[in-house]
DRENTORKOL-3810 file (N, C-alpha, C; in nm, 4 decimals):
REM DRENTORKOL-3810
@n.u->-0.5117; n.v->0.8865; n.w->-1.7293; ca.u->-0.4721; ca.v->0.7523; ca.w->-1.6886; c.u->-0.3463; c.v->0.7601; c.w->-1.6029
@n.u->-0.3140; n.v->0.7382; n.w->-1.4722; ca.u->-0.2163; ca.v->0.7145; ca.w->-1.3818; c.u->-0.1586; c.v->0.5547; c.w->-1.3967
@n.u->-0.0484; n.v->0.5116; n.w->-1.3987; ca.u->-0.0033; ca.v->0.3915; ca.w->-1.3887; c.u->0.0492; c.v->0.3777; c.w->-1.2873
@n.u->0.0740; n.v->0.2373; n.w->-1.2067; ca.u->0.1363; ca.v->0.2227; ca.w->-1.0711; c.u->0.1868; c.v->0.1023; c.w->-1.1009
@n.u->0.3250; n.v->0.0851; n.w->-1.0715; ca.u->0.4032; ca.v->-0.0594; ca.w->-1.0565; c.u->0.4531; c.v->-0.0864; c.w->-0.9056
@n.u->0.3884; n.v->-0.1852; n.w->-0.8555; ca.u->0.4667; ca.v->-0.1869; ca.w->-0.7632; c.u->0.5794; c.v->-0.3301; c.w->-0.7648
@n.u->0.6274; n.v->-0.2979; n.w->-0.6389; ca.u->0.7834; ca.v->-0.4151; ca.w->-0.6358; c.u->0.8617; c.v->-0.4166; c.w->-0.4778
@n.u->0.9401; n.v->-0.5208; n.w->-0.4807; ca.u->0.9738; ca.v->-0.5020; ca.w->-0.3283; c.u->0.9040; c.v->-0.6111; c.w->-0.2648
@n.u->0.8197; n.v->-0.6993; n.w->-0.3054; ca.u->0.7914; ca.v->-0.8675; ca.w->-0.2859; c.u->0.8531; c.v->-0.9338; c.w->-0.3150
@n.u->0.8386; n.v->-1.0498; n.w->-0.2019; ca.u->0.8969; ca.v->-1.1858; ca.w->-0.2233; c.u->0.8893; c.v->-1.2711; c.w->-0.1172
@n.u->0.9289; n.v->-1.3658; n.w->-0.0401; ca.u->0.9308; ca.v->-1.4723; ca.w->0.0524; c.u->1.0441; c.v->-1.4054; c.w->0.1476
@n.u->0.9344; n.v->-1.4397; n.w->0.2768; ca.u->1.0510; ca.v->-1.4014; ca.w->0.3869; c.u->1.0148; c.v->-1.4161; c.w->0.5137
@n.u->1.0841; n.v->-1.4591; n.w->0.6063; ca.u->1.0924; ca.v->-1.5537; ca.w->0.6993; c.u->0.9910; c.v->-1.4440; c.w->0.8221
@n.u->0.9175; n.v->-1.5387; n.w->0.9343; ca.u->0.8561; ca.v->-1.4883; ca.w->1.0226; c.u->0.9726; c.v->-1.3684; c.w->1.0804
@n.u->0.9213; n.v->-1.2549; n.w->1.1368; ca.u->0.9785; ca.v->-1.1680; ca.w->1.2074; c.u->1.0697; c.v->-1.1073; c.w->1.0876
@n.u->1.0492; n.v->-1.1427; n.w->0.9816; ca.u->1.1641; ca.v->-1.0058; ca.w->0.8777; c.u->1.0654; c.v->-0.9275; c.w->0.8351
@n.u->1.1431; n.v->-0.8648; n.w->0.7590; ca.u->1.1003; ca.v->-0.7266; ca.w->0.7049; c.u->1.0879; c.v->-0.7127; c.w->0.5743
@n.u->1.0553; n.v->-0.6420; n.w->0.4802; ca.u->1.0318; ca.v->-0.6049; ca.w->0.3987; c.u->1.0002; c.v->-0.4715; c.w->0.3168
@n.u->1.0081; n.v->-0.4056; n.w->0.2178; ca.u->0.9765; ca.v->-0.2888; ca.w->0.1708; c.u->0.8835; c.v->-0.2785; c.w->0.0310
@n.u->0.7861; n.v->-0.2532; n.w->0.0185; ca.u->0.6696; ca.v->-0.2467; ca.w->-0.0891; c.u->0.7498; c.v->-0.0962; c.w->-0.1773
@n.u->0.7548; n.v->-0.1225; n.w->-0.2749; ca.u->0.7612; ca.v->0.0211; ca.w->-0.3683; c.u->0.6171; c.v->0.0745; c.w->-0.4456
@n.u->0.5890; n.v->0.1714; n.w->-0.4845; ca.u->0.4768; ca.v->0.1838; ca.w->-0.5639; c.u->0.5278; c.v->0.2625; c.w->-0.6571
@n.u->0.5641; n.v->0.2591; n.w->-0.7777; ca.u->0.5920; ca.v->0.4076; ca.w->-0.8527; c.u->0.4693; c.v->0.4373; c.w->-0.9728
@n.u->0.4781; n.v->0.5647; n.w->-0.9237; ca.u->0.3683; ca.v->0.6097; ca.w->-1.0379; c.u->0.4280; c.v->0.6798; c.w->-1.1587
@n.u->0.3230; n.v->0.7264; n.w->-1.2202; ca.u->0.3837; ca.v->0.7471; ca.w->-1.3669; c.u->0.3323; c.v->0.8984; c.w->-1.3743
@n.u->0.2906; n.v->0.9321; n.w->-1.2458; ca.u->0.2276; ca.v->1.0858; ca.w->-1.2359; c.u->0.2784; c.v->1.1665; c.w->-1.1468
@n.u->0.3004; n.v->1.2998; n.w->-1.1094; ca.u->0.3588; ca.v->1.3547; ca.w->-0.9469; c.u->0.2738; c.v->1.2893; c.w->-0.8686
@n.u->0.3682; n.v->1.2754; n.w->-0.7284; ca.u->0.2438; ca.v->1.2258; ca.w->-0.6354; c.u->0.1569; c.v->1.3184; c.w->-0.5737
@n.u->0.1932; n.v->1.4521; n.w->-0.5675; ca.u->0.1138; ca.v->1.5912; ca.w->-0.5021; c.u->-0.0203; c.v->1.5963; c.w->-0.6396
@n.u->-0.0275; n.v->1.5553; n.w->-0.7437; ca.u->-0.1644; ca.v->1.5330; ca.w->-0.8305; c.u->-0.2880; c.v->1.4321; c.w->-0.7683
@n.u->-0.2174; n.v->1.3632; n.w->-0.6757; ca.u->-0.3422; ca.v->1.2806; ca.w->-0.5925; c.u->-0.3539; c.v->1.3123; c.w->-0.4792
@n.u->-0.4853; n.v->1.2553; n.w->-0.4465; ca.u->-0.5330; ca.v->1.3221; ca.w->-0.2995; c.u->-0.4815; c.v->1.2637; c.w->-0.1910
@n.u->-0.4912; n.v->1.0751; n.w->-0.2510; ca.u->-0.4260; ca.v->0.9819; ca.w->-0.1485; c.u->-0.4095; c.v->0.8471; c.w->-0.2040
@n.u->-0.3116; n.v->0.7803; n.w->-0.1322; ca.u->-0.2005; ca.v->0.6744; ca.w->-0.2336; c.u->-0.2811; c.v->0.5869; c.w->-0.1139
@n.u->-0.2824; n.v->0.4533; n.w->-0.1797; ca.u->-0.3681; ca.v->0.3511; ca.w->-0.0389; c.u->-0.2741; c.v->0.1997; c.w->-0.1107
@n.u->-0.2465; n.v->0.1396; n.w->0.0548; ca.u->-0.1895; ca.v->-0.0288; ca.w->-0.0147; c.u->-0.3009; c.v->-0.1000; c.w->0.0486
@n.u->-0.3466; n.v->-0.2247; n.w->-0.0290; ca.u->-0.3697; ca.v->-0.3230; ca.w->0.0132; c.u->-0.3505; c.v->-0.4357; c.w->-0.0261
@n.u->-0.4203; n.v->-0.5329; n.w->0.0426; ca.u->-0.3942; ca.v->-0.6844; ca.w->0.0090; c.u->-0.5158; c.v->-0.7902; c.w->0.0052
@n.u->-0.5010; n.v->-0.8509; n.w->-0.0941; ca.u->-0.6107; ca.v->-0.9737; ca.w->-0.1104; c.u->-0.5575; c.v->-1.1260; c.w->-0.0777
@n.u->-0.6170; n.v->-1.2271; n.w->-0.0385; ca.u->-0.5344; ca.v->-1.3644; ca.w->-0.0649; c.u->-0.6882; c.v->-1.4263; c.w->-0.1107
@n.u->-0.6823; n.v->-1.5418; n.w->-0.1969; ca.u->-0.7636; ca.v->-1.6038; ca.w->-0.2687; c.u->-0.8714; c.v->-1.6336; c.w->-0.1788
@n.u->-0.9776; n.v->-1.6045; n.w->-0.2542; ca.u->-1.1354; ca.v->-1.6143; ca.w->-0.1749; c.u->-1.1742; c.v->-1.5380; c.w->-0.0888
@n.u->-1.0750; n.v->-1.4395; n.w->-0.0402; ca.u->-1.1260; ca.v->-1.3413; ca.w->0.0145; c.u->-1.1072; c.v->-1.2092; c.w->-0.0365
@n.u->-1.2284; n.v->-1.1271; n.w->0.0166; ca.u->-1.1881; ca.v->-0.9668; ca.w->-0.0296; c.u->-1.0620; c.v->-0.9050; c.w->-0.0263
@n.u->-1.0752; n.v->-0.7630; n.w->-0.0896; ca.u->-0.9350; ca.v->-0.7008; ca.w->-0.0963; c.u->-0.9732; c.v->-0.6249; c.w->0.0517
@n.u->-0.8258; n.v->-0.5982; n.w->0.1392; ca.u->-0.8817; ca.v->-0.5331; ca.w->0.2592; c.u->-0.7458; c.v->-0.4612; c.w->0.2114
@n.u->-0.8325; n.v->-0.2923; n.w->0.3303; ca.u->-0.7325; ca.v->-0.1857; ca.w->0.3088; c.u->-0.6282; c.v->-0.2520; c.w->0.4277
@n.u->-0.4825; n.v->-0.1761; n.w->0.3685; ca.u->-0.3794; ca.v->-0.2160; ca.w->0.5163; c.u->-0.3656; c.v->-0.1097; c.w->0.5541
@n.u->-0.3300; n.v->0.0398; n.w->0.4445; ca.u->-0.2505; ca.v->0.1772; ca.w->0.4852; c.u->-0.3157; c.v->0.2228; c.w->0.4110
@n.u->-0.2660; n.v->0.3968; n.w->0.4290; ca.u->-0.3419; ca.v->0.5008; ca.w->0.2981; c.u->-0.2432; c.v->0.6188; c.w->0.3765
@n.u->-0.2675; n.v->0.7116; n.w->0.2684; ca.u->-0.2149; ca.v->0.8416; ca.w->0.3133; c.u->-0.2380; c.v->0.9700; c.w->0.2300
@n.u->-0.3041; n.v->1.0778; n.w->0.3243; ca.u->-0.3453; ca.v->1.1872; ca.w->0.2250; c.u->-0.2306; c.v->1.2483; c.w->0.2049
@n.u->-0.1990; n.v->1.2792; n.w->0.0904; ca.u->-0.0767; ca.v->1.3678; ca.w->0.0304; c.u->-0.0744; c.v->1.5210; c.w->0.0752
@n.u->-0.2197; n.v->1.5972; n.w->0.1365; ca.u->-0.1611; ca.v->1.7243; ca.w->0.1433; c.u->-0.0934; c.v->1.7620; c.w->0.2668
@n.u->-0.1583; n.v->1.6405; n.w->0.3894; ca.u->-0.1302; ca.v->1.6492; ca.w->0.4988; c.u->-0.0203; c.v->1.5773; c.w->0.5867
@n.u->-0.0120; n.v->1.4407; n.w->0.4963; ca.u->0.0485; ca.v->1.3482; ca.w->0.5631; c.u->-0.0006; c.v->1.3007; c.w->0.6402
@n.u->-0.1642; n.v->1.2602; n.w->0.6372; ca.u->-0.2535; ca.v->1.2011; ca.w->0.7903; c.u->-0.2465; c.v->1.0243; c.w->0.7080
@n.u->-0.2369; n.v->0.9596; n.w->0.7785; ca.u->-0.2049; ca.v->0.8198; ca.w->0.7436; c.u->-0.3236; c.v->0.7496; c.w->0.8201
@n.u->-0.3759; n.v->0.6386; n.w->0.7262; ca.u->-0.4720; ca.v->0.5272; ca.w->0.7848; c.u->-0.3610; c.v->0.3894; c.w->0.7983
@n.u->-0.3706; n.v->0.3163; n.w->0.9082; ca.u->-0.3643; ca.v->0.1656; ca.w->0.9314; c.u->-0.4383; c.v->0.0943; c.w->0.9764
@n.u->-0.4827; n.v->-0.0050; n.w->0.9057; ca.u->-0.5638; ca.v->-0.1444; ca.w->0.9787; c.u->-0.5605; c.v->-0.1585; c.w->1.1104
@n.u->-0.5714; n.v->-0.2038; n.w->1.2190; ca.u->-0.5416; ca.v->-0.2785; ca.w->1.2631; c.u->-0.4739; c.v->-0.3358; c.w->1.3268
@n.u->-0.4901; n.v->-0.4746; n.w->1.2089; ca.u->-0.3967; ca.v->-0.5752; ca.w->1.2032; c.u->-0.2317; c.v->-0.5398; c.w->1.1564
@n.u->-0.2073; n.v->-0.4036; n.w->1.1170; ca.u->-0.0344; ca.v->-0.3825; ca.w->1.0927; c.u->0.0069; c.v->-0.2617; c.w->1.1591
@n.u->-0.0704; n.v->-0.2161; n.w->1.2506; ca.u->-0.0532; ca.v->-0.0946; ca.w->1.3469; c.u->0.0723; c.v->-0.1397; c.w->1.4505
@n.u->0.1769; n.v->-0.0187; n.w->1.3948; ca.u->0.3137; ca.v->-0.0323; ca.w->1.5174; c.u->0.3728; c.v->-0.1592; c.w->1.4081
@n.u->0.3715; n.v->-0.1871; n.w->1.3115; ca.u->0.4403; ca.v->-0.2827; ca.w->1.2541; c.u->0.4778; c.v->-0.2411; c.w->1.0589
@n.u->0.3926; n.v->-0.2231; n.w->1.0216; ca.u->0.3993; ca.v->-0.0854; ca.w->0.8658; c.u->0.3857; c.v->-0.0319; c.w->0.9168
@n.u->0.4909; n.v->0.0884; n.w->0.7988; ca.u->0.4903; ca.v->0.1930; ca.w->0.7755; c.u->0.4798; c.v->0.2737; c.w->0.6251
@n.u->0.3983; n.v->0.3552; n.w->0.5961; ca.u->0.3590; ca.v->0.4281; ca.w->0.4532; c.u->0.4633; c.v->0.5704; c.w->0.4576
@n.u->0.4944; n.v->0.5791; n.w->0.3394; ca.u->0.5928; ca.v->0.7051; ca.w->0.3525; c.u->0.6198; c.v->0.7455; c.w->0.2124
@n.u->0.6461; n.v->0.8652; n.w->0.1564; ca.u->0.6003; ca.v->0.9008; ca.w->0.0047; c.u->0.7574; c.v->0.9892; c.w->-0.0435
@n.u->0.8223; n.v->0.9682; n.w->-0.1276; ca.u->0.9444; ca.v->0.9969; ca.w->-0.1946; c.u->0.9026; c.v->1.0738; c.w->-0.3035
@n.u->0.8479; n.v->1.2470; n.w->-0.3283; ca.u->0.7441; ca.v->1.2875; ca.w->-0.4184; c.u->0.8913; c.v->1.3238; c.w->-0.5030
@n.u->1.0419; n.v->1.3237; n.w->-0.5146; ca.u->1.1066; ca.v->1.3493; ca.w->-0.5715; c.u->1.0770; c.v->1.1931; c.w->-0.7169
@n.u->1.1035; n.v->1.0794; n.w->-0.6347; ca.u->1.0724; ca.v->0.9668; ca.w->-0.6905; c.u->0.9593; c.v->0.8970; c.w->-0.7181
@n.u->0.8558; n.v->1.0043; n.w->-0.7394; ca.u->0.6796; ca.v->0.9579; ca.w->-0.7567; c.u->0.6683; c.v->0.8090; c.w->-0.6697
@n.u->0.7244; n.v->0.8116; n.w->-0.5696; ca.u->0.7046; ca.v->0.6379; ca.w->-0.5413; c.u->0.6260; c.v->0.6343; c.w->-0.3969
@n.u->0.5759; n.v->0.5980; n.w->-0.3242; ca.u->0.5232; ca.v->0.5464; ca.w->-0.2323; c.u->0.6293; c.v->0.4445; c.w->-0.1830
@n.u->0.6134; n.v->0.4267; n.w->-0.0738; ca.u->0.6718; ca.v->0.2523; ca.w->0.0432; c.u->0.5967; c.v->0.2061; c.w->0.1194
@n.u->0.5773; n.v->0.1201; n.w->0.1324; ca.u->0.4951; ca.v->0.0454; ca.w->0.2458; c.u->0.6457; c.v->-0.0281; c.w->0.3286
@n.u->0.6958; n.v->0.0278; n.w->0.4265; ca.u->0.7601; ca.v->-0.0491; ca.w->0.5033; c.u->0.7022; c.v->-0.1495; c.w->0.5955
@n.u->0.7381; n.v->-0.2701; n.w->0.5869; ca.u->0.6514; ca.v->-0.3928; ca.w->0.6525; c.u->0.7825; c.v->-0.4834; c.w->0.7646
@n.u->0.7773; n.v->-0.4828; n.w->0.8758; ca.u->0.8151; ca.v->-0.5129; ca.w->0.9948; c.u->0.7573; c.v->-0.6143; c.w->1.0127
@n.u->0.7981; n.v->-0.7131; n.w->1.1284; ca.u->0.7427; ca.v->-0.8210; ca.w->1.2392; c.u->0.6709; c.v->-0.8948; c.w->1.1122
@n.u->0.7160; n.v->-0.9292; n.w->1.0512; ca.u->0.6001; ca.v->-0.9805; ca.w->0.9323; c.u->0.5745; c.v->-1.1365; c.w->0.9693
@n.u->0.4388; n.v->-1.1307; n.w->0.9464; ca.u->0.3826; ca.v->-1.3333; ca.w->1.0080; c.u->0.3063; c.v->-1.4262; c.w->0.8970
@n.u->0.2593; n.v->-1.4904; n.w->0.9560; ca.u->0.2223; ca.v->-1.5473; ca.w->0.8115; c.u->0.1097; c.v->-1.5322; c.w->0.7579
@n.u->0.0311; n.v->-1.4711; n.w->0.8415; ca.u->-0.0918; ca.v->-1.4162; ca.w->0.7909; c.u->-0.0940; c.v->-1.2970; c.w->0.7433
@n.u->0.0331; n.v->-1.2574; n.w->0.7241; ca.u->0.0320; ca.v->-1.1263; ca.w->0.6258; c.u->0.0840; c.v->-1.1627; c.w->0.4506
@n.u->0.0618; n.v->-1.3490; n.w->0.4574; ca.u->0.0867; ca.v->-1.3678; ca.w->0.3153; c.u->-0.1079; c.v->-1.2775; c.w->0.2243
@n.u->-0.0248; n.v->-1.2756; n.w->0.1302; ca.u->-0.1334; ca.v->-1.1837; ca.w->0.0236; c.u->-0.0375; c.v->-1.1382; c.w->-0.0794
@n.u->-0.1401; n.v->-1.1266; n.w->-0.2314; ca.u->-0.0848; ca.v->-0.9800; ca.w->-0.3162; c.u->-0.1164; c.v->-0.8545; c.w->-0.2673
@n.u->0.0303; n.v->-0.8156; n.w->-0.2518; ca.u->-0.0466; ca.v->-0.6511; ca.w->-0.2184; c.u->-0.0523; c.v->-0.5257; c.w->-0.3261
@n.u->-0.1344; n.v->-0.4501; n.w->-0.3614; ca.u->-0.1526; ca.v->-0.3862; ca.w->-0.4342; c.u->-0.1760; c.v->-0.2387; c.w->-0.3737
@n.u->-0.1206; n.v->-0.1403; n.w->-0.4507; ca.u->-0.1057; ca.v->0.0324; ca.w->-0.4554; c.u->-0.1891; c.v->0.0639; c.w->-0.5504
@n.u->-0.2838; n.v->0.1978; n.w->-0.4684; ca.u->-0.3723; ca.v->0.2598; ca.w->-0.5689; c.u->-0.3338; c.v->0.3570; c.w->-0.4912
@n.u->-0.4294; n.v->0.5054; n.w->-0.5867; ca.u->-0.4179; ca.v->0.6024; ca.w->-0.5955; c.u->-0.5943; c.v->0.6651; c.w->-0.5923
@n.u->-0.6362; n.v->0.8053; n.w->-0.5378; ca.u->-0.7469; ca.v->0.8675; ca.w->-0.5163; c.u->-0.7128; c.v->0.9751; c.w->-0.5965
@n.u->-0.7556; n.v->0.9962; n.w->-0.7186; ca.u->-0.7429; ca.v->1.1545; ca.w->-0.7676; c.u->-0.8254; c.v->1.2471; c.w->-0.7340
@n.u->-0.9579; n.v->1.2461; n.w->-0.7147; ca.u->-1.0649; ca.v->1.3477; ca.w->-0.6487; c.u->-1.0419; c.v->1.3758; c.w->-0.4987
@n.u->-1.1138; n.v->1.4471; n.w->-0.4398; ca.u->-1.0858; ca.v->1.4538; ca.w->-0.2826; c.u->-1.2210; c.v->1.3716; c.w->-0.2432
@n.u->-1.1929; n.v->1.3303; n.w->-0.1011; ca.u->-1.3131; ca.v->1.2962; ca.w->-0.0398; c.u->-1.2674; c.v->1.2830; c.w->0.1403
@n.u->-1.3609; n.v->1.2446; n.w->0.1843; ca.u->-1.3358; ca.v->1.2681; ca.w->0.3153; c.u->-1.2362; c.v->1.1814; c.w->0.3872
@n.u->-1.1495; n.v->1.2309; n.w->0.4775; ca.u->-1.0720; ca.v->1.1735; ca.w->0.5767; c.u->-0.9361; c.v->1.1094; c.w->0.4618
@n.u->-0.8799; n.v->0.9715; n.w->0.4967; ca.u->-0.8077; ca.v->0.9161; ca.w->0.4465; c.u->-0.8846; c.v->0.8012; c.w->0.3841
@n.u->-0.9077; n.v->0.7769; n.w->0.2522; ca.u->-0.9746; ca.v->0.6739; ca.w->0.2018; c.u->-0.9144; c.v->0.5267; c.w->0.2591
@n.u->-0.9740; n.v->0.4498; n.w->0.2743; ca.u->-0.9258; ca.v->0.2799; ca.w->0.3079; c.u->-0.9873; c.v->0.1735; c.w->0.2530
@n.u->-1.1351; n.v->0.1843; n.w->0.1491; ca.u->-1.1809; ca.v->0.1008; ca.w->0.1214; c.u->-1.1502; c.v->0.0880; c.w->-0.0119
@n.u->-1.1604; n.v->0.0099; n.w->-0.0867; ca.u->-1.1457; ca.v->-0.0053; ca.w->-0.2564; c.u->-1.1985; c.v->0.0447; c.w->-0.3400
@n.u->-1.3110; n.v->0.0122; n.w->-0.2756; ca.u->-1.3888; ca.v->0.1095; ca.w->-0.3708; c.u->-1.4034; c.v->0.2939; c.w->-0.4011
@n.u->-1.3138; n.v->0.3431; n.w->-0.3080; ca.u->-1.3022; ca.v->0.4620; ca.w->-0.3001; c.u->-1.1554; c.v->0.5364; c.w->-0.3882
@n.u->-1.0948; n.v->0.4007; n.w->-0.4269; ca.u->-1.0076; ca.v->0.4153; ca.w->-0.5564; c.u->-0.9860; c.v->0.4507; c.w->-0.7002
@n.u->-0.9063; n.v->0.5326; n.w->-0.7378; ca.u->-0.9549; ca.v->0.5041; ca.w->-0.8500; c.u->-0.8661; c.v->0.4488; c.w->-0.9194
@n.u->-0.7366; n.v->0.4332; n.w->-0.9415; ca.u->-0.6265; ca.v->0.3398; ca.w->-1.0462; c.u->-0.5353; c.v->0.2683; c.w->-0.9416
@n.u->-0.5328; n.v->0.1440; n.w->-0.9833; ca.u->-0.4642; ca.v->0.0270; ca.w->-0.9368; c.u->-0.3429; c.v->-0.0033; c.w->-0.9609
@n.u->-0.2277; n.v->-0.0834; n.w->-0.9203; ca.u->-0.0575; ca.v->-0.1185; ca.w->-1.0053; c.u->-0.1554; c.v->-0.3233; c.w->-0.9931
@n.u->-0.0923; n.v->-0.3540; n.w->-1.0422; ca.u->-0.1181; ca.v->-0.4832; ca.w->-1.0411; c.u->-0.1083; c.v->-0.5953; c.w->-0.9623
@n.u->-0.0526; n.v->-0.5508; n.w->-0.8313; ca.u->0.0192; ca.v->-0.6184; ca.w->-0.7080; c.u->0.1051; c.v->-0.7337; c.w->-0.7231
@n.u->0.1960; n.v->-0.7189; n.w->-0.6238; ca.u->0.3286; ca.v->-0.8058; ca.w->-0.5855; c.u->0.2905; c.v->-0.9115; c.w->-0.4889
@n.u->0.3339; n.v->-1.0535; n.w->-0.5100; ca.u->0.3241; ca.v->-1.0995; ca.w->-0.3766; c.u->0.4145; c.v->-1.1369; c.w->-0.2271
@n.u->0.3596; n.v->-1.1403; n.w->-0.1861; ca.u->0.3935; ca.v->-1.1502; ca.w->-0.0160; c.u->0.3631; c.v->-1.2947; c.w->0.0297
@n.u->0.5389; n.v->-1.3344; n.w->0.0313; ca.u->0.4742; ca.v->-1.4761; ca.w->0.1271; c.u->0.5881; c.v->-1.4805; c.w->0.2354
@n.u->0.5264; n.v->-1.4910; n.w->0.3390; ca.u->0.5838; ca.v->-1.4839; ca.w->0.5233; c.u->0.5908; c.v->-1.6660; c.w->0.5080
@n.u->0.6804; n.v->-1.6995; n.w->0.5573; ca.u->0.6856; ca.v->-1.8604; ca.w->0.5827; c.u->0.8026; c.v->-1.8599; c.w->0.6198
@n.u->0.8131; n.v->-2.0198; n.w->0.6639; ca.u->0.9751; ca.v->-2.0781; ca.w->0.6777; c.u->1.0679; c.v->-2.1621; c.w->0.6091
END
């Protein structure tokens, strides 16, 4: 069983910034790859970031490319999601998981997860 808390949410104005924490309760070099995403009500969970731990090859959406950034503190089992230019359609809970098996490339979908933290929320407004 891996545990993940994350933290580092809260309300914050168009164009600020923000920092996501993830800490696990395991080394982070024991997983293959740490992934954030985000849900908002009625819709699916979509991947934002991911990152394989042996390599450091990183997935982004998208929609937060040149704006997050994923980056891993393996002294402090923690993960970051650094979040930039933030708008309001990046309100959501965002949630940190973890891949313990290997599989191909950088995982991004949910279902390719296997333990969850409970997610923080994110609200961009004025």
């Amino acid at each position: 069983q891996v545990y993940l808390t994350e933290s580092g949410g809260g309300l914050v104005h168009p164009e600020g910034s923000l920092r996501l924490s993830c800490a696990a309760s395991a080394r982070i070099d024991d997983f293959y790859a740490v992934g954030w995403f985000r849900q908002v009500p009625g819709k699916e969970r979509e991947g934002v970031s991911g990152i394989r731990i042996s390599d450091g090859n990183t997935y982004y959406a998208d929609f937060v490319k040149g704006r997050f950034t994923v980056s891993v503190d393996f002294a402090k089992k923690t993960v970051y999601l650094q979040m930039n230019s933030l708008k309001p359609e990046d309100t959501a809970v965002y949630y940190c998981a973890v891949v313990i098996g290997p599989r191909r490339g950088v995982p991004h979908t949910p279902g390719e997860y296997d333990y969850w933290g409970q997610g923080v929320q994110v609200t961009v407004g004025s």
